[in-house]
Structures are given as structure tokens and as C-alpha cells.
C-alpha positions in Angstrom: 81.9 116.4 -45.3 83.1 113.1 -47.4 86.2 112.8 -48.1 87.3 113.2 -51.8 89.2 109.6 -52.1 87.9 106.9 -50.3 91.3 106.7 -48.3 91.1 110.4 -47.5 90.9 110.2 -43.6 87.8 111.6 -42.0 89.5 112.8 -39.0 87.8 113.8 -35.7 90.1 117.0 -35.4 91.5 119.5 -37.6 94.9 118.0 -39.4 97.2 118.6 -42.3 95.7 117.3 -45.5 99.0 115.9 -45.9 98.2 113.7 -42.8 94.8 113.1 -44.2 95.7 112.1 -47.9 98.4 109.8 -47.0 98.1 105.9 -47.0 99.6 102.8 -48.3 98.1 101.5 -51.9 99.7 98.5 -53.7 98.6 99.7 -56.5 101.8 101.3 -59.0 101.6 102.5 -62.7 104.1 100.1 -63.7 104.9 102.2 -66.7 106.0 105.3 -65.6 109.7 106.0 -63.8 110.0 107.7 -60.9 111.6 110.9 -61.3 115.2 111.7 -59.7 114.0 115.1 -58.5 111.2 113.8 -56.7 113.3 111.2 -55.1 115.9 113.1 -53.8 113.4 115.8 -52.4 112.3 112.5 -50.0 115.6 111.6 -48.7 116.3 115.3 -48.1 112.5 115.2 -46.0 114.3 112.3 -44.2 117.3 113.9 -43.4 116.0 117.2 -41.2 114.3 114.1 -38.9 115.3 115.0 -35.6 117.3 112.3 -33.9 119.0 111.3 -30.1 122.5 113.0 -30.1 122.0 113.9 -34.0 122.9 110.6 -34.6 120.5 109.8 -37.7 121.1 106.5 -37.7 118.8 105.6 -40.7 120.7 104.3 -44.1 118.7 103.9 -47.1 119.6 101.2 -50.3 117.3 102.5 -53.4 116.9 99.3 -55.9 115.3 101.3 -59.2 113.7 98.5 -61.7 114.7 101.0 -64.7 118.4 102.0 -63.4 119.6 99.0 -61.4 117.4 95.9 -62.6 119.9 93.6 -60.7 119.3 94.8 -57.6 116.0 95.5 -57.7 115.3 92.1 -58.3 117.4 90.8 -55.8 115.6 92.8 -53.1 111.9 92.4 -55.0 113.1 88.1 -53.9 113.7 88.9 -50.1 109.7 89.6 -50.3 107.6 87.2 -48.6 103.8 86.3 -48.9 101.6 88.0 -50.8 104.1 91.3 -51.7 106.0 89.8 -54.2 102.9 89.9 -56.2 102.2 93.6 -56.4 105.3 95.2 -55.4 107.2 94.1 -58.8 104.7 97.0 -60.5 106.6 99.7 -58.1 109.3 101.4 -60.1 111.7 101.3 -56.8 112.2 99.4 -54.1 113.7 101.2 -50.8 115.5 99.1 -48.0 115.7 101.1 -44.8 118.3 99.8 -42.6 119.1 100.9 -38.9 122.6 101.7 -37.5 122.2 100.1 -33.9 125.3 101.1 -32.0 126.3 104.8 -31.7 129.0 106.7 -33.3 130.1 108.5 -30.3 130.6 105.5 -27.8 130.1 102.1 -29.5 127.4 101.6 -27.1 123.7 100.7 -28.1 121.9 103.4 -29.4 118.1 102.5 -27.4 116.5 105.2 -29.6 117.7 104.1 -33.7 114.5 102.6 -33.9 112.5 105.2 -33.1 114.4 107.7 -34.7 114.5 105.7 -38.1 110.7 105.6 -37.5 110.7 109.3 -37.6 112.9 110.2 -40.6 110.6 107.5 -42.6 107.6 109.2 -41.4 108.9 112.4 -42.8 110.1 111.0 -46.0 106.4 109.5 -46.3 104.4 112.8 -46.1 106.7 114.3 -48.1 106.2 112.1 -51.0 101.9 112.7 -50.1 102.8 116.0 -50.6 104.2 115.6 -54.1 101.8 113.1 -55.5 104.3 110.2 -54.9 103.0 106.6 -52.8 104.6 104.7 -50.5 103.5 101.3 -49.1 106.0 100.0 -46.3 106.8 96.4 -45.8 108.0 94.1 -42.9 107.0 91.1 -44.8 110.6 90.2 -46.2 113.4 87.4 -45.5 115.9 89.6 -44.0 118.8 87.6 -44.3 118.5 88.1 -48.1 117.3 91.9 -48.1 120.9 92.2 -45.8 122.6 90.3 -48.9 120.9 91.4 -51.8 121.9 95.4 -50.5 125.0 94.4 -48.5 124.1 96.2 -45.1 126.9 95.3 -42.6 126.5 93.3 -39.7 126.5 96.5 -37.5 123.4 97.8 -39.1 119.9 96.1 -39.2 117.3 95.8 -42.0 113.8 97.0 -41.1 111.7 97.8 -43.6 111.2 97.9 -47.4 109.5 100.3 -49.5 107.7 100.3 -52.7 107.6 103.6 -54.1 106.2 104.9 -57.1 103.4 106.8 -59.0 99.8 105.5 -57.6 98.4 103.0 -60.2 94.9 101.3 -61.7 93.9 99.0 -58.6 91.8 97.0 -61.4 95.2 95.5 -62.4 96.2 93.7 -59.0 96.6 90.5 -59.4 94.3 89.5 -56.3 90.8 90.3 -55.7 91.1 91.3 -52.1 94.1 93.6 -52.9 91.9 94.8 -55.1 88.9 95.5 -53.0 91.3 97.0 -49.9 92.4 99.3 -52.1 88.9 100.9 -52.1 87.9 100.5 -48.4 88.1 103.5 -46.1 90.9 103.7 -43.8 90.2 103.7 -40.3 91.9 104.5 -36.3 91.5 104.0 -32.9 89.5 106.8 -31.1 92.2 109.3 -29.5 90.4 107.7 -25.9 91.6 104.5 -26.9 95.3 105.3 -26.6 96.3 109.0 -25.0 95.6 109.0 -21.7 96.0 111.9 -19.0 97.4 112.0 -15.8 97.5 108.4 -15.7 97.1 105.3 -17.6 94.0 104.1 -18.1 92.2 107.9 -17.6 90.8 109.2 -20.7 92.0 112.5 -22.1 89.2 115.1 -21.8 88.1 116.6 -25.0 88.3 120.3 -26.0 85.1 122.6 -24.9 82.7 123.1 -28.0 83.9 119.8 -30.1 87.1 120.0 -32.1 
């Protein structure tokens, strides 16, 4: 069966539409807000992440082009590259920052990273869920993201988020924006990277197909 939206994953096994739906457009309606309700229903997504310890070391800095102009210009200029071009259409900006010592002994946490990972992946297909996009960035000077939101030495920034309503990709500014926008996602074959047993032995697939 084809997919209904070209970035609608054809996956090889059965998954949550929400899984399928999601991905990562650049593309924002520049004119429309992004509504409270809907914004606090993704942090709240974030915060049921599971975490080492329950630490939840993940800290978020929202930068809203309609509420806080200021600062969402200051962190829309910690872009690099090519993001500065589209992500100024996104009605807010999110900077994710990770708390890398832990509150119990001082000592490093070894799993913030991972656990950040997972509260952002919750907050992600939550917003699928509601009709809300998300495309996350690395591609930022993080000395001024740490300014421009004041994240304390003791914390690290790793990611910023455009987040919005999905918008017309006719209007990016570049032509191969543009034409990603309408290419089919695509993944590495489960035998490429779960193995069983052992590393390098491929993971045998069910009886009968999926």
C-alpha cells in the first residue's frame, strides 16, 4: 500500500502510525502561532521519559517569535549554515540543554545524554500525534545558544528545535529544501544494525513475513 504523504514511512513491520507519520520538514506556516495548549501537552510527553535514577536531566528554553521576539532572535543567530534560512518561518524555537553531573552525588551522569534523547523522542511523537512538526538541529554555535538562553556552565546545549504548524514547502527559500521536502524518507534494513547472539549475526526474521 503507498503511503498517504510522501514522508509517511513504508515500514517493513507493523508500527504506530505515529512512528510512521513523523519526520522533520523545514517547511512552517509562518503565520499561524503555536497554541499554549498544544505546547504544554509536549513538555508534559517529555516529562513521563523514563530516566537513570529519575534523574531527568533534560531542561528546555522555549524562544516564541510572537511572545518573546528578543529571544527568539537571539537563539534563531546561534543557527549555522543553511538553518537560519528556514527556521525564522517556525513560530518557536526550543533549546534543549543537558544537566551533565548528577543531583545525588555530583558525579557524571554517563546516561543524560541518552536519557535527554529519550524525553525528546517522546515530546516529538507527541507533537505527530497532534498535528504539530518538529525539525531538530545540531547545526548551531553553541557558545551563543548557551548565551542567548543563559544555560549554566553545569548544563550543556544539544539541540535546537523548530516547532510549529507544517507549512507550504513552495515558499523555502532554496530549491533543494524544497525538493527534500517531497522525497521519501528512507532506513537501514533492521539486518543492517540488530544483530543476535553476536555482532555481526543477523537477526532472523519472523516465520510467515511480518
Amino acid at each position: 500500500m503507498v503511503p498517504p504523504h510522501p514522508k509517511h514511512a513504508p515500514a517493513d513491520h507493523e508500527i504506530l502510525d505515529v512512528i510512521r507519520e513523523r519526520w522533520s520538514p523545514r517547511a512552517f506556516d509562518a503565520s499561524r502561532a503555536l497554541d499554549r495548549r498544544e505546547l504544554h501537552r509536549l513538555f508534559e510527553a517529555a516529562r513521563w521519559a523514563p530516566s537513570s535514577s529519575n534523574e531527568q536531566p533534560w531542561r528546555f528554553v522555549v524562544a516564541d517569535r510572537h511572545r518573546t521576539p528578543e529571544a527568539f532572535a537571539a537563539l534563531h543567530g546561534a543557527l549555522t549554515g543553511s538553518n537560519q534560512t528556514w527556521a525564522s518561518s517556525a513560530p518557536v524555537l526550543i533549546l534543549v540543554a543537558v544537566k551533565l553531573l548528577l543531583a545525588r552525588t555530583g558525579s557524571v551522569n554517563r546516561s543524560a545524554w541518552y536519557d535527554t534523547g529519550q524525553a525528546v523522542g517522546f515530546l516529538t511523537l507527541q507533537a505527530t500525534a497532534i498535528g504539530v512538526a518538529i525539525r531538530q538541529m545540531e547545526g548551531f554555535d553553541h557558545d551563543r545558544a548557551r548565551e542567548a538562553c543563559g544555560v549554566p556552565d553545569s548544563f550543556e546545549p544539544g539541540v535546537i528545535m523548530a516547532v510549529g504548524y507544517p507549512g507550504d514547502p513552495a515558499l523555502l527559500v532554496r530549491e533543494h529544501h524544497r525538493v527534500a521536502e517531497q522525497q521519501p524518507r528512507s532506513r537501514q534494513p533492521i539486518e543492517e544494525f540488530v544483530f543476535e547472539g553476536r555482532w555481526g549475526s543477523t537477526l532472523q526474521r519472523p516465520e510467515g513475513g511480518q
